[in-house]
C-alpha positions in Angstrom: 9.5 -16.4 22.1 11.0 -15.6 18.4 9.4 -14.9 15.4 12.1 -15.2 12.5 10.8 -14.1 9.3 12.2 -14.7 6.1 11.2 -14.3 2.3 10.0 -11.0 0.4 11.9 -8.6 -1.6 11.2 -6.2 -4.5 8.6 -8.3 -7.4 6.8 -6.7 -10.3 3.1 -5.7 -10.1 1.2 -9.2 -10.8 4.2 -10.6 -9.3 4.3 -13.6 -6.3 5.9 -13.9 -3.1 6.0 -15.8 -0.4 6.8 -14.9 3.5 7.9 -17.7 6.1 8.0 -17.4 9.7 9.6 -19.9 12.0 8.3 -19.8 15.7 9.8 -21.3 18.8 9.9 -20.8 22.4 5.7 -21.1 22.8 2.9 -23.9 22.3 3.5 -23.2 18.4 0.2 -25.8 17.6 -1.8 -23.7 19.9 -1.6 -20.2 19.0 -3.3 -18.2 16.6 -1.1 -16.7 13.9 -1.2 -13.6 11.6 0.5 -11.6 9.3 -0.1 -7.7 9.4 1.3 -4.9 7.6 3.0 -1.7 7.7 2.8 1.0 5.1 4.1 4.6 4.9 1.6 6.7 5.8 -0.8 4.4 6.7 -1.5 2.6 9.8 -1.6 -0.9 10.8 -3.5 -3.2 8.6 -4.5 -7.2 9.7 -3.5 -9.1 6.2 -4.7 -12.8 7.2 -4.9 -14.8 10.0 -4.8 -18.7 10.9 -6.5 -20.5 14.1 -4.5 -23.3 15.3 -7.8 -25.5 13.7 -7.0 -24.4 10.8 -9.8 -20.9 10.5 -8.3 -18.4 8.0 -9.0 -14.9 7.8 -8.6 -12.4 5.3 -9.1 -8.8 4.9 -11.4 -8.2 1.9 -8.8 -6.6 -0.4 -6.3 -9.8 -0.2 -8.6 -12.6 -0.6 -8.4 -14.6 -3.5 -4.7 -13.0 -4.3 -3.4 -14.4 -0.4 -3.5 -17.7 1.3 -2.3 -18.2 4.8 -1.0 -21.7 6.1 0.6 -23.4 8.9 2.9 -26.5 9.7 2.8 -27.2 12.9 5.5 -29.8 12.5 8.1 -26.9 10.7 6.2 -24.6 14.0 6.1 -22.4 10.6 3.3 -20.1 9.2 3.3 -18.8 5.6 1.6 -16.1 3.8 1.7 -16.9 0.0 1.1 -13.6 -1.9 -0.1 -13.5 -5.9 -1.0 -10.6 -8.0 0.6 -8.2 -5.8 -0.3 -4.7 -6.8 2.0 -1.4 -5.4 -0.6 -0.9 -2.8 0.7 -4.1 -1.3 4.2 -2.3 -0.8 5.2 -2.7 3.1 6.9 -4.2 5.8 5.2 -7.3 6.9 5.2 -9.0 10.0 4.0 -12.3 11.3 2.5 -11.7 14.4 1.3 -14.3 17.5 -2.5 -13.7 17.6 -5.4 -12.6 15.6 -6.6 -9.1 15.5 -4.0 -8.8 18.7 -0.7 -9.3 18.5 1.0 -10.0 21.6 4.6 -11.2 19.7 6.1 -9.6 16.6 8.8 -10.8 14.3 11.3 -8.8 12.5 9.3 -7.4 9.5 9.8 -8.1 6.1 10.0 -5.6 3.3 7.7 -6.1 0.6 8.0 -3.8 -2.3 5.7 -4.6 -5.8 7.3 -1.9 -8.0 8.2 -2.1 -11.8 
């Protein structure tokens, strides 16, 4: 299984970003998949997650400024982030799974900073 993430970097508050994650090595189609996220100081946080019949699920502070998606022909899911505040500052991580996340990728440092 791999999880290679790509995408974030260092953006302006009310800035946009968008993460990718290309999956191989499972039933891609199949799986639920979500991105969390990883903040100094604080402890894990689910951001969204995405059934493989397309469900989405967001926690209450990112909806309407994040939108999860999938193609399952790329086997990729993306996490499309606007209006990102400071508080948003952290590594990311698409991860197999909703609300348990049995693979990880990388991470991805997002930093919303002036």
């Amino acid at each position: 299984v791999q999880l290679v993430q790509s995408g974030g970097g260092l953006v302006p508050p009310g800035g946009s970003l968008r993460l990718s994650c290309a999956a191989s090595g499972f039933t891609f189609s199949s799986s639920a998949m979500s991105w969390v996220r990883l903040a100094p100081g604080k402890g894990l946080e689910w951001v969204s997650g995405i059934y493989n019949d397309g469900r989405t699920y967001y926690e209450d502070s990112m909806k309407g400024r994040f939108t999860i998606s999938r193609d399952n022909a790329k086997n990729t899911v993306y996490l499309q982030m606007h209006s990102l505040k400071p508080e948003d500052t952290a590594v990311y991580y698409c991860v197999i799974g909703w609300k348990v996340a049995l693979y990880w990728g990388q991470g991805t440092q997002v930093t919303v900073s002036s």
